[in-house]
PyMOL Python script that loads the backbone (N, CA, C, O; Angstrom):
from pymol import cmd

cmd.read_pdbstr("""\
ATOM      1  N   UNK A   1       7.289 -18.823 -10.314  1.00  0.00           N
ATOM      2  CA  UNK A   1       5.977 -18.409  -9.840  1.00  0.00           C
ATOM      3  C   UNK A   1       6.051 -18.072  -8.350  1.00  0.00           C
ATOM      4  O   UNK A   1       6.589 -18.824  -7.538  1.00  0.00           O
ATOM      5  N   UNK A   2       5.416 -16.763  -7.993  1.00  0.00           N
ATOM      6  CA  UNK A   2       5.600 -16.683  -6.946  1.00  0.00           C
ATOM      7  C   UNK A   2       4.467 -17.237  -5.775  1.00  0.00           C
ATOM      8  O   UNK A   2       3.597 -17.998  -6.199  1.00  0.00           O
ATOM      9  N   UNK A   3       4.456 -16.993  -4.785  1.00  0.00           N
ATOM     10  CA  UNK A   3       3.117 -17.485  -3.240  1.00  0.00           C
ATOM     11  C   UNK A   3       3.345 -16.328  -2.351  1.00  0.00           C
ATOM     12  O   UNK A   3       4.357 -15.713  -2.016  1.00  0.00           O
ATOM     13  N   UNK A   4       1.587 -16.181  -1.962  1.00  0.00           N
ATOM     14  CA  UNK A   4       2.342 -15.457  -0.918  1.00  0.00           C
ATOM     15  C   UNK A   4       2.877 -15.963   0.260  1.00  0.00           C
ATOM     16  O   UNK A   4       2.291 -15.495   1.236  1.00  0.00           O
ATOM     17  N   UNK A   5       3.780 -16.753   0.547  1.00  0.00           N
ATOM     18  CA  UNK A   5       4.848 -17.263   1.256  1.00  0.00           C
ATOM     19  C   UNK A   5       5.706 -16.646   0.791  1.00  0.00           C
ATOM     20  O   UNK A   5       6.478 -16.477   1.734  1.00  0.00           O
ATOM     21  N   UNK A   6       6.250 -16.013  -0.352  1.00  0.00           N
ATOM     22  CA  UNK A   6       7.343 -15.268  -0.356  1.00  0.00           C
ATOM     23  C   UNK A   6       6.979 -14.099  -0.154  1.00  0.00           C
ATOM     24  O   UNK A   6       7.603 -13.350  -0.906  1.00  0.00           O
ATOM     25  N   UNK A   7       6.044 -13.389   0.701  1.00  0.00           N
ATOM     26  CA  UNK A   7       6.016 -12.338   0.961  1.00  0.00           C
ATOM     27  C   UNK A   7       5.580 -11.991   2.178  1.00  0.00           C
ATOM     28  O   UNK A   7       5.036 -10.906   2.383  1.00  0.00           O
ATOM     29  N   UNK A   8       5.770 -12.837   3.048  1.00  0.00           N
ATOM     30  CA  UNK A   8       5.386 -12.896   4.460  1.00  0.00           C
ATOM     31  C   UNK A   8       7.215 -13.099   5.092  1.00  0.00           C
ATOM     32  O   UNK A   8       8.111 -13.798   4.620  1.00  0.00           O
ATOM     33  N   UNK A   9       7.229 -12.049   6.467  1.00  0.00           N
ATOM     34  CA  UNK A   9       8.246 -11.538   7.170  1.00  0.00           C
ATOM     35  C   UNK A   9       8.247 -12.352   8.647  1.00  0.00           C
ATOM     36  O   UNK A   9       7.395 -13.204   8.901  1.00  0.00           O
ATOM     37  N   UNK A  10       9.346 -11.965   9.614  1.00  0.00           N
ATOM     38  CA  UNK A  10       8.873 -12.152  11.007  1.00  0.00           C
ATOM     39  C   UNK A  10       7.982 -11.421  11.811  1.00  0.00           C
ATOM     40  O   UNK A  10       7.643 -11.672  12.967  1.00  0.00           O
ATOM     41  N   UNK A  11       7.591 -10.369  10.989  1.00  0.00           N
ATOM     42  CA  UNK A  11       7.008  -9.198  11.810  1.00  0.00           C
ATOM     43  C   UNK A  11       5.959  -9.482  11.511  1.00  0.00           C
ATOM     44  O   UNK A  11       5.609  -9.698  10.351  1.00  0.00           O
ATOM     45  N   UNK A  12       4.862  -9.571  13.032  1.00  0.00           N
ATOM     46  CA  UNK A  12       3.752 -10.027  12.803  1.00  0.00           C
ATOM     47  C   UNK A  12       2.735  -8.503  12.964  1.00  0.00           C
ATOM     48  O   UNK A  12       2.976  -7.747  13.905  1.00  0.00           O
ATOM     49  N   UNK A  13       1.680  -8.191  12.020  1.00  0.00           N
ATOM     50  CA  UNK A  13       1.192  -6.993  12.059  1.00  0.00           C
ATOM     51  C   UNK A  13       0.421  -7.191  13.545  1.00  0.00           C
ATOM     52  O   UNK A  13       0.004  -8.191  14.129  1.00  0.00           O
ATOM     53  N   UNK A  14       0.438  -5.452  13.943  1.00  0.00           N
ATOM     54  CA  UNK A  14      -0.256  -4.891  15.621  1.00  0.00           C
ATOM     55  C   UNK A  14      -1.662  -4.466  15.441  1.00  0.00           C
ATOM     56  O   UNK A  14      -2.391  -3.915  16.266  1.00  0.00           O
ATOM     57  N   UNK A  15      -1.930  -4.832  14.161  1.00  0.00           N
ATOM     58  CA  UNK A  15      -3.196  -4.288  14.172  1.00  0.00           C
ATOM     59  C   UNK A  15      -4.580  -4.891  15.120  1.00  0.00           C
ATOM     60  O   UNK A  15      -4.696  -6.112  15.227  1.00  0.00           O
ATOM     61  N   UNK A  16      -5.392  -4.156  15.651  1.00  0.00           N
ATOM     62  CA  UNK A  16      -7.083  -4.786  15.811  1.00  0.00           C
ATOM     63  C   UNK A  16      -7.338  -5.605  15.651  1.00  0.00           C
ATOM     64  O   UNK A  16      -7.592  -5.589  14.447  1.00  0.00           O
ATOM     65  N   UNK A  17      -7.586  -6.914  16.142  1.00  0.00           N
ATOM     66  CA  UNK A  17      -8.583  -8.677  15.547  1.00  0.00           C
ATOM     67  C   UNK A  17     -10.162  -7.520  14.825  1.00  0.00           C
ATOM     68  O   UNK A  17     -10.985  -6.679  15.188  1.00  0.00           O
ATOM     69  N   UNK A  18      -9.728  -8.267  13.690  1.00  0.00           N
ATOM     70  CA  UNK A  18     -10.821  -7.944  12.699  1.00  0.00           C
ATOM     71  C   UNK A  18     -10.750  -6.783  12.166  1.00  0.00           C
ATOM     72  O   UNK A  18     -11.770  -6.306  11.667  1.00  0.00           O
ATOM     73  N   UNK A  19      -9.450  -6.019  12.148  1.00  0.00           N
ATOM     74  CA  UNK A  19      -9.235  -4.524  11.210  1.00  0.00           C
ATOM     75  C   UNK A  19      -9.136  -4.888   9.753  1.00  0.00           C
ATOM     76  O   UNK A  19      -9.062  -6.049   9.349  1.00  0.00           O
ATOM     77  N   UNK A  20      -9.140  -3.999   9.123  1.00  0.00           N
ATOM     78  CA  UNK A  20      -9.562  -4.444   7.902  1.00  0.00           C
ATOM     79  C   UNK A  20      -8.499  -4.280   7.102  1.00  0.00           C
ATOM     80  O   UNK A  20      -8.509  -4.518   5.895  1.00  0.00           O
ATOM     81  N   UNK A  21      -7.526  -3.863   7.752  1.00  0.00           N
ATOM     82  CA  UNK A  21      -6.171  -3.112   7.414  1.00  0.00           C
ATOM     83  C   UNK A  21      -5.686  -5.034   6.558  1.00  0.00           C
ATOM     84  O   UNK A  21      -5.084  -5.200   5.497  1.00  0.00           O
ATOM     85  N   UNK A  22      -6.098  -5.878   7.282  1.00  0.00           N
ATOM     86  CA  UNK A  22      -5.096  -7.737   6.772  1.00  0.00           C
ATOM     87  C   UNK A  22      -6.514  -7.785   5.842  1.00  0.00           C
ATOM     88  O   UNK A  22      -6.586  -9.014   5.840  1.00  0.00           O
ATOM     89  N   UNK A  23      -7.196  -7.543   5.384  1.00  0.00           N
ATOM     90  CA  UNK A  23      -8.031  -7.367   3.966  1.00  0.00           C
ATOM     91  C   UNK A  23      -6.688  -6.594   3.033  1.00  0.00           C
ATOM     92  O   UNK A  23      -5.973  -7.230   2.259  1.00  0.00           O
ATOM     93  N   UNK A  24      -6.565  -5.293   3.275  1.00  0.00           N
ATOM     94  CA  UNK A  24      -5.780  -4.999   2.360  1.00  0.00           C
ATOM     95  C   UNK A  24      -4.499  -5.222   2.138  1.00  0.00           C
ATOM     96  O   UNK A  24      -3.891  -4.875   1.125  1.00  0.00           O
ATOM     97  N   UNK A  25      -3.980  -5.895   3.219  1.00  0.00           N
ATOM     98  CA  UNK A  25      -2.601  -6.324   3.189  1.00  0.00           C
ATOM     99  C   UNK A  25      -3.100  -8.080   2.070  1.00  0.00           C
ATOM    100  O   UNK A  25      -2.601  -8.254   0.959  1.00  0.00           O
ATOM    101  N   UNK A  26      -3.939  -8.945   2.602  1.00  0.00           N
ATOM    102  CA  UNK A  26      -4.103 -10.089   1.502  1.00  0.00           C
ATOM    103  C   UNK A  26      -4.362  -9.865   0.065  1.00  0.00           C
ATOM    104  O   UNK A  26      -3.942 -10.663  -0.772  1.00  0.00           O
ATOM    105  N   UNK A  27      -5.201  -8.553  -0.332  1.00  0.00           N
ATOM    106  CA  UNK A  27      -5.190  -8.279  -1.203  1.00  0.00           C
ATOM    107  C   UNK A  27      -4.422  -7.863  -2.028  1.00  0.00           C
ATOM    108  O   UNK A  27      -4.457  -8.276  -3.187  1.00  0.00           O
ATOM    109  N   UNK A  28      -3.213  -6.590  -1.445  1.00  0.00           N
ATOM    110  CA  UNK A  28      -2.256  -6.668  -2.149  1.00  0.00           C
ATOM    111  C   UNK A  28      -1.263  -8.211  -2.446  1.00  0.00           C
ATOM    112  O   UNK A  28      -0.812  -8.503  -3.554  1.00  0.00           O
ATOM    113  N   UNK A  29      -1.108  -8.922  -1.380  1.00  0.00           N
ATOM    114  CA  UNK A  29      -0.410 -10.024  -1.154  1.00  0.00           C
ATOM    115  C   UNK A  29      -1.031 -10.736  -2.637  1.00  0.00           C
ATOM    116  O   UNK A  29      -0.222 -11.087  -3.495  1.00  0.00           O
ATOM    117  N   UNK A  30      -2.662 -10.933  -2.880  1.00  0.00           N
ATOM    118  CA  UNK A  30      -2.609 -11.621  -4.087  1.00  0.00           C
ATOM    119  C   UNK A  30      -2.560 -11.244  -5.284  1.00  0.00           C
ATOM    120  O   UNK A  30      -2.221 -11.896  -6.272  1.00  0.00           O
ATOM    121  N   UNK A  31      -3.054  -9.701  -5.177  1.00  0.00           N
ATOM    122  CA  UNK A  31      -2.411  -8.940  -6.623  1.00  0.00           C
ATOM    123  C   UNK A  31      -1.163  -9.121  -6.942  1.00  0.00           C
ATOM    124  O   UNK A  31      -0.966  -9.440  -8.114  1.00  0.00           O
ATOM    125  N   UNK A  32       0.077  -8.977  -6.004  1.00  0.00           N
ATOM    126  CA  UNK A  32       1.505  -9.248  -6.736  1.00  0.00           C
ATOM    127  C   UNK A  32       1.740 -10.650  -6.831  1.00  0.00           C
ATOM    128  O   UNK A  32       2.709 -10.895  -7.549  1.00  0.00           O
ATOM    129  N   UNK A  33       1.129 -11.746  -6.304  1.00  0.00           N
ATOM    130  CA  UNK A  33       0.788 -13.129  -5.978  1.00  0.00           C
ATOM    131  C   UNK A  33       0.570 -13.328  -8.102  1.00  0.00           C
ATOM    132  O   UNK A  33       1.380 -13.878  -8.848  1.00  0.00           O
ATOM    133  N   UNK A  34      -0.625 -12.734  -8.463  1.00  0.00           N
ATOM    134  CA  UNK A  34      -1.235 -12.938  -9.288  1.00  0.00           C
ATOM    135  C   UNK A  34      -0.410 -12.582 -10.761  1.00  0.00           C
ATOM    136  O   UNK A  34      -0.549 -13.232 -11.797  1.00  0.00           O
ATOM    137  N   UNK A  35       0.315 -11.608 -10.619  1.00  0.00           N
ATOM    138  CA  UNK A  35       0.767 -10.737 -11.711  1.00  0.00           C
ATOM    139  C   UNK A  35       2.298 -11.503 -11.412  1.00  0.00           C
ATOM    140  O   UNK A  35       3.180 -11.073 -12.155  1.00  0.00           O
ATOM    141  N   UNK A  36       2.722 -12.528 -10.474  1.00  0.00           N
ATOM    142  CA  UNK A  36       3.676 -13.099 -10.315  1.00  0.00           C
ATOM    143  C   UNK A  36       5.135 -11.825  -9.966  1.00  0.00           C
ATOM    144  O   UNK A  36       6.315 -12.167 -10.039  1.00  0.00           O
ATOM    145  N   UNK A  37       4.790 -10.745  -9.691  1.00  0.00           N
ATOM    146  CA  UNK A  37       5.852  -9.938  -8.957  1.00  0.00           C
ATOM    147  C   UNK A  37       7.201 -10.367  -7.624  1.00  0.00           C
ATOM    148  O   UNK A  37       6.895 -10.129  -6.455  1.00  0.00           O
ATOM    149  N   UNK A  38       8.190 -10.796  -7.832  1.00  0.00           N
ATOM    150  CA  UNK A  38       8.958 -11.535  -7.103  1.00  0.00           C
ATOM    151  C   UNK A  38       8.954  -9.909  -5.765  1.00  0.00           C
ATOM    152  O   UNK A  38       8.498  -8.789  -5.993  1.00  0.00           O
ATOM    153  N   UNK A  39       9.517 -10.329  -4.685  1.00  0.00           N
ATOM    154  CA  UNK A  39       9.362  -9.770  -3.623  1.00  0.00           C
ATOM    155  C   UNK A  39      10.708  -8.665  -3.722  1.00  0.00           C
ATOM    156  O   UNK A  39      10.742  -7.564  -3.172  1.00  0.00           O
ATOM    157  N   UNK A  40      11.849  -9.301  -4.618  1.00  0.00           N
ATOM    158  CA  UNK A  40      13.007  -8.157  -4.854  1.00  0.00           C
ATOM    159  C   UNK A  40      12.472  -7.371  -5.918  1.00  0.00           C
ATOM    160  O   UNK A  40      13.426  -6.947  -6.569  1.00  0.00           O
ATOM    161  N   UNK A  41      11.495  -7.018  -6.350  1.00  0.00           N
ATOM    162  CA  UNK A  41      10.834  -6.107  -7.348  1.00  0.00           C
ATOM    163  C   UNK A  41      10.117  -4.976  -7.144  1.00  0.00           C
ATOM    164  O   UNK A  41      10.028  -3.904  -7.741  1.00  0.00           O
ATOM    165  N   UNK A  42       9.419  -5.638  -5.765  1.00  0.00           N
ATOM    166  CA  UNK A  42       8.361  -5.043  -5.187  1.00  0.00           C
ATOM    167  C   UNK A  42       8.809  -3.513  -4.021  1.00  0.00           C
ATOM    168  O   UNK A  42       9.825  -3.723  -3.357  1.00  0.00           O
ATOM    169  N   UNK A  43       8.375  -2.616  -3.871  1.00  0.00           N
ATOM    170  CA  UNK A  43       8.572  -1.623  -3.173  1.00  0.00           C
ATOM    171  C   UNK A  43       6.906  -1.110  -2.296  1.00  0.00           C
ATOM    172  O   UNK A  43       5.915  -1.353  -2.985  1.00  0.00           O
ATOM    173  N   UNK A  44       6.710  -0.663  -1.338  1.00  0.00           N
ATOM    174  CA  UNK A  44       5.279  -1.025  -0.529  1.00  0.00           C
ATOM    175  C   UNK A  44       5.958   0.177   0.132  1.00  0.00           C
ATOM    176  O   UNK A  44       6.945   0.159   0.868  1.00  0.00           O
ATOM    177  N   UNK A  45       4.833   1.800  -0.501  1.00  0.00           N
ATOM    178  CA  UNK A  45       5.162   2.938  -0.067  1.00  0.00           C
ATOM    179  C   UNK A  45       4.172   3.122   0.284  1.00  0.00           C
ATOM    180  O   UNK A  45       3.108   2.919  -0.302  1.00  0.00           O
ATOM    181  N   UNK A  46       4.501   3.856   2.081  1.00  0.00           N
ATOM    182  CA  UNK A  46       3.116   4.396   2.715  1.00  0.00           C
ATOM    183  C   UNK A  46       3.209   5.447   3.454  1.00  0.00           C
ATOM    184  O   UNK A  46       4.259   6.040   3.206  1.00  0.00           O
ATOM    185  N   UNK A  47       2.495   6.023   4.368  1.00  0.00           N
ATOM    186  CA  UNK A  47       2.022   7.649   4.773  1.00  0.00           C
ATOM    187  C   UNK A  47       2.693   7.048   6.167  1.00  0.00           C
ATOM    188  O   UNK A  47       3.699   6.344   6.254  1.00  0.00           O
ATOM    189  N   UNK A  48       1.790   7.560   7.292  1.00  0.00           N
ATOM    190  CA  UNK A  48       1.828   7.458   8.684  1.00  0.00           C
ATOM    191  C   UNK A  48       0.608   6.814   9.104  1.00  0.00           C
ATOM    192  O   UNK A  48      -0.295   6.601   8.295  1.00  0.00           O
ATOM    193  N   UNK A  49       0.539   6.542  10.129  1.00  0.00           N
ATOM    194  CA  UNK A  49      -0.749   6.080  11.008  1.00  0.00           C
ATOM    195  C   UNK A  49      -0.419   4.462  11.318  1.00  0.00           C
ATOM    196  O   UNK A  49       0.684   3.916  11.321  1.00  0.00           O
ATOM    197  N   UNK A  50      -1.509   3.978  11.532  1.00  0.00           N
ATOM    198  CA  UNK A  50      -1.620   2.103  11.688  1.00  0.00           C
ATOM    199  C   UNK A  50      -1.790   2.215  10.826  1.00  0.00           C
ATOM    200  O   UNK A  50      -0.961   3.053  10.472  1.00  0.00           O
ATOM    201  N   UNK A  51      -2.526   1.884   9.784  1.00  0.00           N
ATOM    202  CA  UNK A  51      -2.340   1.745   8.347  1.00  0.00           C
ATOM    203  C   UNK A  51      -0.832   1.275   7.333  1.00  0.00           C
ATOM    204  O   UNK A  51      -0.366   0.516   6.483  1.00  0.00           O
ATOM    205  N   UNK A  52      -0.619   2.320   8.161  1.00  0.00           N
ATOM    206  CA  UNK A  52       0.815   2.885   6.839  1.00  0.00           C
ATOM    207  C   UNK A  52       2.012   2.233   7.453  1.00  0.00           C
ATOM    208  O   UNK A  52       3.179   2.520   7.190  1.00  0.00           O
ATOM    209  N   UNK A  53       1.553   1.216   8.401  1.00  0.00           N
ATOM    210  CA  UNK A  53       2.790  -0.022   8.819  1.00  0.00           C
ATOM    211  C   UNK A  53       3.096  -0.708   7.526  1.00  0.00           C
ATOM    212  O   UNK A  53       4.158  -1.255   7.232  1.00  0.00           O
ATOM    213  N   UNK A  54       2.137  -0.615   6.876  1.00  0.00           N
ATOM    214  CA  UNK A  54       1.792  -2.559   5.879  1.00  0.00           C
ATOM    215  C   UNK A  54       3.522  -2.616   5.357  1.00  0.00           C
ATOM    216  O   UNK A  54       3.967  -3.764   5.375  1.00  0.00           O
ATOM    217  N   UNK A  55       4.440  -1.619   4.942  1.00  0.00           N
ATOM    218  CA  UNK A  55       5.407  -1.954   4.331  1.00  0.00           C
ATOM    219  C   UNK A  55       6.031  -2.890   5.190  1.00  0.00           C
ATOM    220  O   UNK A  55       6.566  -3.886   4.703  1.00  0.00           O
ATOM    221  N   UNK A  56       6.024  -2.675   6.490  1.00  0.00           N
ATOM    222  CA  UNK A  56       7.008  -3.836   7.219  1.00  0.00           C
ATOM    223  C   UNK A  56       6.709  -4.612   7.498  1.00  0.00           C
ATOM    224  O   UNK A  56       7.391  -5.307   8.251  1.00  0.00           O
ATOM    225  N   UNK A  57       5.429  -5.006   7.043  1.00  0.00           N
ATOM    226  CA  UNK A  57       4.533  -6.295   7.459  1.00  0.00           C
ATOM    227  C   UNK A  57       4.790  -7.146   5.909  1.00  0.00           C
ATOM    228  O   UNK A  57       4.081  -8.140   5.755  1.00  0.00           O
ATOM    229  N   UNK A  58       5.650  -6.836   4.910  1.00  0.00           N
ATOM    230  CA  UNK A  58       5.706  -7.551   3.508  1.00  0.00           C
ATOM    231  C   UNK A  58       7.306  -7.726   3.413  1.00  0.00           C
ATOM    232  O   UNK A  58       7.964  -6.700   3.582  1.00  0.00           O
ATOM    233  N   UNK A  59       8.069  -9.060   3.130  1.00  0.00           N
ATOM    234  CA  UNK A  59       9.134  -9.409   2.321  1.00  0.00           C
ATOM    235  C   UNK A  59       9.743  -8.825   1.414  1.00  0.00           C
ATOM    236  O   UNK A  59      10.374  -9.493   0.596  1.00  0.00           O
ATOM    237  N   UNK A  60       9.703  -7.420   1.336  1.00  0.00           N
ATOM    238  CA  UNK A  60       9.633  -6.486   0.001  1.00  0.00           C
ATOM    239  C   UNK A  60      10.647  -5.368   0.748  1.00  0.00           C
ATOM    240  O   UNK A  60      11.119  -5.329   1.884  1.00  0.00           O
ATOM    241  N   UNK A  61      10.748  -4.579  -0.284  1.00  0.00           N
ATOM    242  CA  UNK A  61      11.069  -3.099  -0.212  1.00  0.00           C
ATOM    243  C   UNK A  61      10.244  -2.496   0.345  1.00  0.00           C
ATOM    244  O   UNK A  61       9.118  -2.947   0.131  1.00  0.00           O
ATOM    245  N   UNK A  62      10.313  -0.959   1.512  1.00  0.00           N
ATOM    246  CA  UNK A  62       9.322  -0.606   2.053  1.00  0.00           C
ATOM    247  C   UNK A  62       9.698   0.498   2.818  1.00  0.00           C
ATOM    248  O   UNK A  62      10.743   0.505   3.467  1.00  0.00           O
ATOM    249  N   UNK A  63       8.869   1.489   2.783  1.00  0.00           N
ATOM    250  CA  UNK A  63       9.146   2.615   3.278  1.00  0.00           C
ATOM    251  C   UNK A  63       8.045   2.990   4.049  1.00  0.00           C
ATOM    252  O   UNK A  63       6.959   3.110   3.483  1.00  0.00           O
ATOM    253  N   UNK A  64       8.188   3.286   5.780  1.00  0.00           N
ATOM    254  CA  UNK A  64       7.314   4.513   5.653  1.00  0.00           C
ATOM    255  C   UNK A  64       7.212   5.629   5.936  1.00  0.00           C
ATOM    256  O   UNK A  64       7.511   5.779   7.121  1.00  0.00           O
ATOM    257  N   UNK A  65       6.747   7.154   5.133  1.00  0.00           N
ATOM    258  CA  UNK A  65       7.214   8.092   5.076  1.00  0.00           C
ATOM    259  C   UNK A  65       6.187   9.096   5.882  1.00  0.00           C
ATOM    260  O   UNK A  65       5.275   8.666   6.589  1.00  0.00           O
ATOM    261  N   UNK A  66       6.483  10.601   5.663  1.00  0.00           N
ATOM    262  CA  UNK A  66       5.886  11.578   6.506  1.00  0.00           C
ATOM    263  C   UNK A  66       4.609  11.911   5.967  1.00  0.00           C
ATOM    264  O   UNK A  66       4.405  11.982   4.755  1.00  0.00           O
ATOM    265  N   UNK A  67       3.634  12.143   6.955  1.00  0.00           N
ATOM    266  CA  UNK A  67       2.093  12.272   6.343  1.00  0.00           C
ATOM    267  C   UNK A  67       2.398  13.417   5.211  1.00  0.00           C
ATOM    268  O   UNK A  67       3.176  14.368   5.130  1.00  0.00           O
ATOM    269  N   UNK A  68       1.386  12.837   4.378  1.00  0.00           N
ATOM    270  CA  UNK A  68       0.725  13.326   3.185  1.00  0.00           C
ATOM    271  C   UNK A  68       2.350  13.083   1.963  1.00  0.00           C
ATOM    272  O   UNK A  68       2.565  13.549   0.844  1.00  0.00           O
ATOM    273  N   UNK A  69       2.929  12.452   2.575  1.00  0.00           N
ATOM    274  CA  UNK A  69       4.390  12.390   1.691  1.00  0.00           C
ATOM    275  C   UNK A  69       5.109  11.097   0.850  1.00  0.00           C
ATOM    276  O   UNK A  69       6.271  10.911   0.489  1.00  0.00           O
ATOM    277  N   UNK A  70       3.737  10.210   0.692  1.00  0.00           N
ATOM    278  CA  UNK A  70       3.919   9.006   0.468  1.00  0.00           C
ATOM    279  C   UNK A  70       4.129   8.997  -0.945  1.00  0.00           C
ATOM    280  O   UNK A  70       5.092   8.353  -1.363  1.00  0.00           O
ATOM    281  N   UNK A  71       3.325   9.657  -1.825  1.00  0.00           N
ATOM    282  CA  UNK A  71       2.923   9.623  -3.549  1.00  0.00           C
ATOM    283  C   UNK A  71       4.502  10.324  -3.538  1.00  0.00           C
ATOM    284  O   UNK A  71       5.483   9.807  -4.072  1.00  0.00           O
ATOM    285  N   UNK A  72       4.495  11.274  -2.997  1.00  0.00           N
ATOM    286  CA  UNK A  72       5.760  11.673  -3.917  1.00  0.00           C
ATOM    287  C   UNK A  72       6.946  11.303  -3.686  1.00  0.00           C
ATOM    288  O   UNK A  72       7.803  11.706  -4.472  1.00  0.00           O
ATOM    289  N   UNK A  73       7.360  10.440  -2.559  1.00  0.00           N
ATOM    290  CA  UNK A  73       8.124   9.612  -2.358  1.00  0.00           C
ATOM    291  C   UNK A  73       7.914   8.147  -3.098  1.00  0.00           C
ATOM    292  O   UNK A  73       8.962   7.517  -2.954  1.00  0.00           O
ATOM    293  N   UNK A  74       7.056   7.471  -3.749  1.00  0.00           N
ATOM    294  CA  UNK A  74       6.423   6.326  -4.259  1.00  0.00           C
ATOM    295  C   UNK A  74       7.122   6.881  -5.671  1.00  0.00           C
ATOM    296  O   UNK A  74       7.905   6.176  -6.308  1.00  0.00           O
ATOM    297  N   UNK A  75       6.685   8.443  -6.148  1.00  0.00           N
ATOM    298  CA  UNK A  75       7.401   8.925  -7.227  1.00  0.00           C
ATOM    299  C   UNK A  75       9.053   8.702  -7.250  1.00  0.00           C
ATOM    300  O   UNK A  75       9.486   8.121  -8.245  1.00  0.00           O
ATOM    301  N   UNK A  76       9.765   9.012  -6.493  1.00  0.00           N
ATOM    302  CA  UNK A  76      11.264   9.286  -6.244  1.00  0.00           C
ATOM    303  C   UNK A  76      11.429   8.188  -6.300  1.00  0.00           C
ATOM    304  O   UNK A  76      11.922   7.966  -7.406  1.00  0.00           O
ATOM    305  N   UNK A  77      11.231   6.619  -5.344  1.00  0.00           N
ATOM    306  CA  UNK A  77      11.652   5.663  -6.034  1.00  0.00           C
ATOM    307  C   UNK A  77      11.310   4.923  -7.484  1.00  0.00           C
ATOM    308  O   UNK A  77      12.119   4.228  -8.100  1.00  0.00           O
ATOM    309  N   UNK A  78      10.267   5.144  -7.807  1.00  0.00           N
ATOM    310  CA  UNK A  78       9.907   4.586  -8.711  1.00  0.00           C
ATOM    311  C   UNK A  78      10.869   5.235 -10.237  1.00  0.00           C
ATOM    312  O   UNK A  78      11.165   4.491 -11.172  1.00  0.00           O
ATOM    313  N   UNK A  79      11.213   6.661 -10.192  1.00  0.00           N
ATOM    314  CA  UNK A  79      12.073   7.111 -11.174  1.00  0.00           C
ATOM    315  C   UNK A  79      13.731   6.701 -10.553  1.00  0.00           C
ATOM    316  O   UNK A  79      14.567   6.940 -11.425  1.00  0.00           O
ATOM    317  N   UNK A  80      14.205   6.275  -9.556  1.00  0.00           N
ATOM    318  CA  UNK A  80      15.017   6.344  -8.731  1.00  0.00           C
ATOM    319  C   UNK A  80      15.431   4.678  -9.255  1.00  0.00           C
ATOM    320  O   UNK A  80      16.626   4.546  -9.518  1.00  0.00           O
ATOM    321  N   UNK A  81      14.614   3.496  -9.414  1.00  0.00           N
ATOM    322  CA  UNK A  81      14.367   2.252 -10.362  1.00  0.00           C
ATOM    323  C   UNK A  81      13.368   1.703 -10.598  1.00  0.00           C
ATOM    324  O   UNK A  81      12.595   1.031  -9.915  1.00  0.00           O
ATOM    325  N   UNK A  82      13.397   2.096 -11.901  1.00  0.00           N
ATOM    326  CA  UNK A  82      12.186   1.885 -13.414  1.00  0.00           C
ATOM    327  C   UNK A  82      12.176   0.469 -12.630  1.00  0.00           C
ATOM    328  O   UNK A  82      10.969   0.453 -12.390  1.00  0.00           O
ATOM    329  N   UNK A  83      12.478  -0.276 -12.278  1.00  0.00           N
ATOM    330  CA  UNK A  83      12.191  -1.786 -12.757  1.00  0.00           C
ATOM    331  C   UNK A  83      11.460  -2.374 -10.881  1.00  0.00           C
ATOM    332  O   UNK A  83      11.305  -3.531 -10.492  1.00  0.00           O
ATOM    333  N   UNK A  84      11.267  -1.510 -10.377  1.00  0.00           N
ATOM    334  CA  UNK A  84      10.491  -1.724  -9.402  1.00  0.00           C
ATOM    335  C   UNK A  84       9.081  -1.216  -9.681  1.00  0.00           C
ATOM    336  O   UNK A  84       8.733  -0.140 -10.167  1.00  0.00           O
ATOM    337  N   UNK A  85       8.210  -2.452  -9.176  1.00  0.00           N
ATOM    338  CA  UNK A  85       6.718  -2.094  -8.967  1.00  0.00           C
ATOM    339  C   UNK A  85       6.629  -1.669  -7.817  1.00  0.00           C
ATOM    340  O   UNK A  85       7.219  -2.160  -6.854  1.00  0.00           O
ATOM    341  N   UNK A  86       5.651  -0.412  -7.777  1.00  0.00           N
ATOM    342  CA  UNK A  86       5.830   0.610  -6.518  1.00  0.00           C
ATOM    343  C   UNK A  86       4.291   0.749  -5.971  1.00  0.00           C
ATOM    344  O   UNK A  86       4.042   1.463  -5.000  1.00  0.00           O
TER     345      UNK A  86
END
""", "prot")
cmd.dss("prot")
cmd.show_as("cartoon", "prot")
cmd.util.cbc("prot")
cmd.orient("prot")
């Protein structure tokens, strides 16, 4: 069973006190929390901006790629290994 303790890094996110950006970072944290997704499974594909840090802010696999180039890179790994949740 996993926690999210296994999905927390040294890298502490730069975001804003009170951005909403660590809403969606906990949320994902308890969706794969919930569905019990181990952190070598997991892949956390994103665009550009502050936002599109969150991959290096997670214990996981993580990319982040060139605006508007995230889905189809999220595609490439995900056919690249079936057995990652992307």
């Amino acid at each position: 069973m996993t926690t999210a303790k296994d999905y927390r890094n040294d890298i502490r996110p730069n975001w804003c006190p009170g951005c909403g950006h660590y809403g969606v970072q906990a949320a994902i944290t308890d969706a794969v929390v919930a569905k019990n997704i181990p952190p070598e499974k997991l892949a956390v594909i994103s665009g550009i901006g502050c936002s599109s840090r969150i991959g290096g802010y997670f214990y996981a696999y993580g990319a982040h790629t060139t605006h508007g180039r995230a889905l189809p890179y999220a595609q490439g790994v995900k056919l690249a290994n079936q057995d990652l949740n992307v």
